[in-house]
C-alpha positions as CSV (number, residue, x, y, z in Angstrom):
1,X,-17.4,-0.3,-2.0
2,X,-14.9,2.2,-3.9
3,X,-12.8,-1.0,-4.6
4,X,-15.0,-3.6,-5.5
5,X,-16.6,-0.9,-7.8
6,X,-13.7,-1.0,-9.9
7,X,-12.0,-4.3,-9.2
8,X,-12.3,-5.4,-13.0
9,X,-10.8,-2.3,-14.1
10,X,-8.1,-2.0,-11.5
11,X,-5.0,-2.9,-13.7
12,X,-6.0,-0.8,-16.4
13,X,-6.0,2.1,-13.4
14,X,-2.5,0.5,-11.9
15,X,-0.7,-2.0,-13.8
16,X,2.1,-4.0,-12.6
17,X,4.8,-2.2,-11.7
18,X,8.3,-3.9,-11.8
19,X,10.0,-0.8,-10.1
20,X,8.4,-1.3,-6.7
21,X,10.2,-4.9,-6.6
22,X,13.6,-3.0,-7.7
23,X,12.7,-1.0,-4.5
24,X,12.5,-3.5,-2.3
25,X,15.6,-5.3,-3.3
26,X,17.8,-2.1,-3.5
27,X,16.8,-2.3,-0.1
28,X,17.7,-5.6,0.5
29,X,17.8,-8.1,-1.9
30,X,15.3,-10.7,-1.3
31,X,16.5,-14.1,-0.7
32,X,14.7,-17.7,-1.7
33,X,13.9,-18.6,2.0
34,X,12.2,-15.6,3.1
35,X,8.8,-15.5,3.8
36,X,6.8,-12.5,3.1
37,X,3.6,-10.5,3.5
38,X,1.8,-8.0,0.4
39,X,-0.7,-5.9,2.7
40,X,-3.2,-4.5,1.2
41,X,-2.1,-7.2,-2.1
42,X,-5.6,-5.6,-4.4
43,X,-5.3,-7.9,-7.6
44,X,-2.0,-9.5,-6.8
45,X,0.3,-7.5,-9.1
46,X,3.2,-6.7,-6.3
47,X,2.9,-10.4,-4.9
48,X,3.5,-12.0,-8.5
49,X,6.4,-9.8,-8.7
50,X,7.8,-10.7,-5.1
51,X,7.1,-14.5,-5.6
52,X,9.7,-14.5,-9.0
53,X,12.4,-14.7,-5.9
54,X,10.8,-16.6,-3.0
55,X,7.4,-18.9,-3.6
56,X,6.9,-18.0,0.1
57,X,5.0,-15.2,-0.7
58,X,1.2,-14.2,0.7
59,X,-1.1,-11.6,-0.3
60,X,-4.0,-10.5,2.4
61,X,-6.6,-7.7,1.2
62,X,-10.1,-6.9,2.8
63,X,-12.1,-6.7,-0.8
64,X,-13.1,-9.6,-2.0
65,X,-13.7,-8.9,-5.3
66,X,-10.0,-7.5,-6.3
67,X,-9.1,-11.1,-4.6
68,X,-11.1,-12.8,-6.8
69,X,-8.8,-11.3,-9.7
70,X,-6.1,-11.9,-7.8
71,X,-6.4,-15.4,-7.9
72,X,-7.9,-15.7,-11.6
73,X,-4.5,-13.9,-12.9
74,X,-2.3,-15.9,-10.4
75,X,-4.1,-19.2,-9.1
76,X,-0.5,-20.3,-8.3
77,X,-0.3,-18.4,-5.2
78,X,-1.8,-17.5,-1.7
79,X,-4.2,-15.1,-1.2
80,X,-6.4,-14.7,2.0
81,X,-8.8,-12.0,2.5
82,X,-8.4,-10.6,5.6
83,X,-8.4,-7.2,8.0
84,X,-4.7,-5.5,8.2
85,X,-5.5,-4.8,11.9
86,X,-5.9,-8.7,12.2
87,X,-2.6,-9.9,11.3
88,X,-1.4,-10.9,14.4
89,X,-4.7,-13.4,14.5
90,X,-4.0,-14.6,11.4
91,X,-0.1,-15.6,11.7
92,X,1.6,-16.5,14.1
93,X,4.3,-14.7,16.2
94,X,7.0,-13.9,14.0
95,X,6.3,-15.2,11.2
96,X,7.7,-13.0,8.6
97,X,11.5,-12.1,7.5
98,X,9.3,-9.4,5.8
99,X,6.3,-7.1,5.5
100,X,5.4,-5.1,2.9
101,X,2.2,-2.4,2.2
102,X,2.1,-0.7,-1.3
103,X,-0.9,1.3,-2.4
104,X,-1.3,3.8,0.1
105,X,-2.8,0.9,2.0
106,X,-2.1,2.5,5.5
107,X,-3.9,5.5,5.2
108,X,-7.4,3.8,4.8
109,X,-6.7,3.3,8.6
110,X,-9.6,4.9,10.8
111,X,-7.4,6.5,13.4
112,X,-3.9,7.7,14.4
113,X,-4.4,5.1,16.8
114,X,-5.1,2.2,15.0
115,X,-1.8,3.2,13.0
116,X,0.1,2.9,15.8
117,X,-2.1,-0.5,17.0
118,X,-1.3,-1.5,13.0
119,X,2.3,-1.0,13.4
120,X,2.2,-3.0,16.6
121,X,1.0,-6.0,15.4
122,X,3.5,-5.8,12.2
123,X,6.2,-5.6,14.7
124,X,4.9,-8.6,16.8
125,X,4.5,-10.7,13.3
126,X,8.1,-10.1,12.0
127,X,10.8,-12.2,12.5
128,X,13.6,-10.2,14.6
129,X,15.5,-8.3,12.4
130,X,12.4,-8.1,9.9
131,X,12.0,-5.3,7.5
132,X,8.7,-3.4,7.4
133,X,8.5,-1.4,4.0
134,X,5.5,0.7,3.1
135,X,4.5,3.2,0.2
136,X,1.8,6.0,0.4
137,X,1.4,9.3,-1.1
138,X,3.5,11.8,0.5
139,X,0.8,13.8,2.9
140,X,3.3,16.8,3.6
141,X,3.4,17.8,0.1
142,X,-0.4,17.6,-0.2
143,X,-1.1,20.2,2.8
144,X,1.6,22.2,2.6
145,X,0.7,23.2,-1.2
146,X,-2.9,22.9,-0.7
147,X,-3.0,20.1,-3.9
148,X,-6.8,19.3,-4.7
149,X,-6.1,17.2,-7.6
150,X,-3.7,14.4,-8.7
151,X,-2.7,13.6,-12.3
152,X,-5.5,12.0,-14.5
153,X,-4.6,8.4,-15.3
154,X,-5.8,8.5,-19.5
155,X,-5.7,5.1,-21.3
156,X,-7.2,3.4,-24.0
157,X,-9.5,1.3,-21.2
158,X,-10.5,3.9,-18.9
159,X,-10.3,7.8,-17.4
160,X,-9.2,8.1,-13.7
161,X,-10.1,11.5,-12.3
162,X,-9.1,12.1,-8.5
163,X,-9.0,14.8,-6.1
164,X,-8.8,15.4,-2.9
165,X,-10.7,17.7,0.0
166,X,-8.9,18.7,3.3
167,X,-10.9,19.7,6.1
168,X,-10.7,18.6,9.9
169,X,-7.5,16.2,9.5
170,X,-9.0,14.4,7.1
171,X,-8.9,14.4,3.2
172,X,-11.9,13.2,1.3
173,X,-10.8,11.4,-2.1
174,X,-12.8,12.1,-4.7
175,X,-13.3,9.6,-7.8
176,X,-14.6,9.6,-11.0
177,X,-14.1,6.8,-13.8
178,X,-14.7,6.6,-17.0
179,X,-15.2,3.1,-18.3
180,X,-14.4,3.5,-22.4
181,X,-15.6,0.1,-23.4
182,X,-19.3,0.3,-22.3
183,X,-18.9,4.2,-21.6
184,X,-20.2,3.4,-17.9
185,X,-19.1,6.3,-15.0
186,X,-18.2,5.5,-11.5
187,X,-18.1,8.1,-8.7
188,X,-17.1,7.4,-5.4
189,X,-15.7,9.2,-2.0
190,X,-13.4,7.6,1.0
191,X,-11.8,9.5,3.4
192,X,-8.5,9.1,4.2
193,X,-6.1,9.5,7.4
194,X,-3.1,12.2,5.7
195,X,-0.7,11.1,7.9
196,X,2.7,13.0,7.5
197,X,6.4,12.1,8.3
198,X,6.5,13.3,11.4
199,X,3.4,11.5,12.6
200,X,5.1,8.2,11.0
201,X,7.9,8.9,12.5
202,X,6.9,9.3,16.4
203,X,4.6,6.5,15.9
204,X,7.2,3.9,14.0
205,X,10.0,4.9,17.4
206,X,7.1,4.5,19.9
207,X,6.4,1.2,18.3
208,X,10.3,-0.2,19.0
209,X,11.6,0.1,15.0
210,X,14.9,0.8,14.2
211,X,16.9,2.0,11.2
212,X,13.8,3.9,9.7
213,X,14.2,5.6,6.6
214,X,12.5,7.6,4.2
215,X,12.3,8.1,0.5
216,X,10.8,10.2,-2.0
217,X,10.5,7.7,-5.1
218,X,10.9,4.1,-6.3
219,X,14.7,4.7,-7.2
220,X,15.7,5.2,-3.2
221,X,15.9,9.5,-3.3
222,X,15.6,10.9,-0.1
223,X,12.1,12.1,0.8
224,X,11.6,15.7,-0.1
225,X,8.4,18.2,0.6
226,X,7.9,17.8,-3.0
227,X,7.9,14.4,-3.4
228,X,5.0,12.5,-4.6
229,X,5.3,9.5,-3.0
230,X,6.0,8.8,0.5
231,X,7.8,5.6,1.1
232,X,9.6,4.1,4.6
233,X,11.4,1.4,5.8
234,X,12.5,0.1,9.2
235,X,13.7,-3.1,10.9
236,X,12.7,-5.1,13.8
């Protein structure tokens, strides 16, 4: 519901952002023949970006309505709307040189355990040797300092206010947006799973990953208690 409430506002909220495909090629540049998965796609900003250096590109997202953008801004490409925990269903086994899951996706996970289900059934989907690459917000950071609010995202189109509530292991993540054409206000409250490194960590080794890696921001810095962003990376 929290999506598809703001679905035709979502790019003035997060706009394409050319710096998470720098990312992923500092990582490893990404070749022609690849083919590759945008989980958790939204409105198809990161999967246009991706499909500039191999066609064989496919977003998958479970709201319909962002999709619906998706394909209106980029009817050139693949889109399927689809659970994350049903990739394995979808694809076949080992289908993908590469995964990829921007937006602090992973977090709307129920469970610790369907995290480590999730991670799983991206194992069982790559191609050996596949890279796995994911972004959320960096969890530690958010206990540790007891942070209740994030930045307010102020534009000419709208007014983004978010903050958070811990309580039990779970943060609730408060919205409130301010349409400026029409002056309409949206609230809205999901919880979310704050998973930290360490809990990535055990769950990414359990899971049969190798190389993993963390970082802190978009230009590859090491992962720090401070940093905003939480981002990872391992190989089949």
């Amino acid at each position: 519901m929290f999506y598809k409430s703001i679905s035709k506002v979502y790019d003035d909220i997060f706009p394409q952002n050319k710096s998470q495909l720098d990312f992923i090629n500092n990582l490893q540049p990404i070749s022609k023949h690849e083919v590759i998965l945008d989980i958790g796609c939204a409105t198809g900003n990161l999967t246009d970006l991706i499909s500039k250096c191999t066609k064989n590109v496919i977003g998958i997202d479970l709201d319909s309505d962002l999709l619906k953008v998706a394909k209106s801004k980029y009817h050139k490409l693949s889109f399927i709307e689809g659970n994350m925990m049903d990739i394995d269903k979808i694809f076949t086994h080992e289908y993908f040189d590469r995964i990829i899951s921007f937006g602090n996706t992973l977090v709307h996970l129920p469970n610790r355990n369907n995290v480590k289900s999730f991670f799983h059934r991206v194992y069982n989907t790559l191609k050996k040797d596949g890279l796995f690459i994911v972004q959320i917000i960096n969890y530690n950071r958010i206990i540790k300092n007891g942070i209740n609010e994030l930045p307010i995202i102020d534009n000419d189109s709208i007014t983004f206010i978010r903050d958070y509530r811990i309580h039990n292991g779970w943060i609730d993540f408060n919205t409130k947006l301010k349409i400026k054409e029409n002056g309409e206000i949206l609230e809205n409250s999901i919880p979310l799973l704050p998973l930290t490194e360490e809990e990535i960590r055990n769950l990414i080794e359990i899971t049969g990953f190798r190389n993993l890696k963390f970082y802190g921001n978009l230009k590859g810095d090491s992962l720090t208690d401070n940093s905003i962003p939480l981002l990872f990376s391992c190989i089949k």
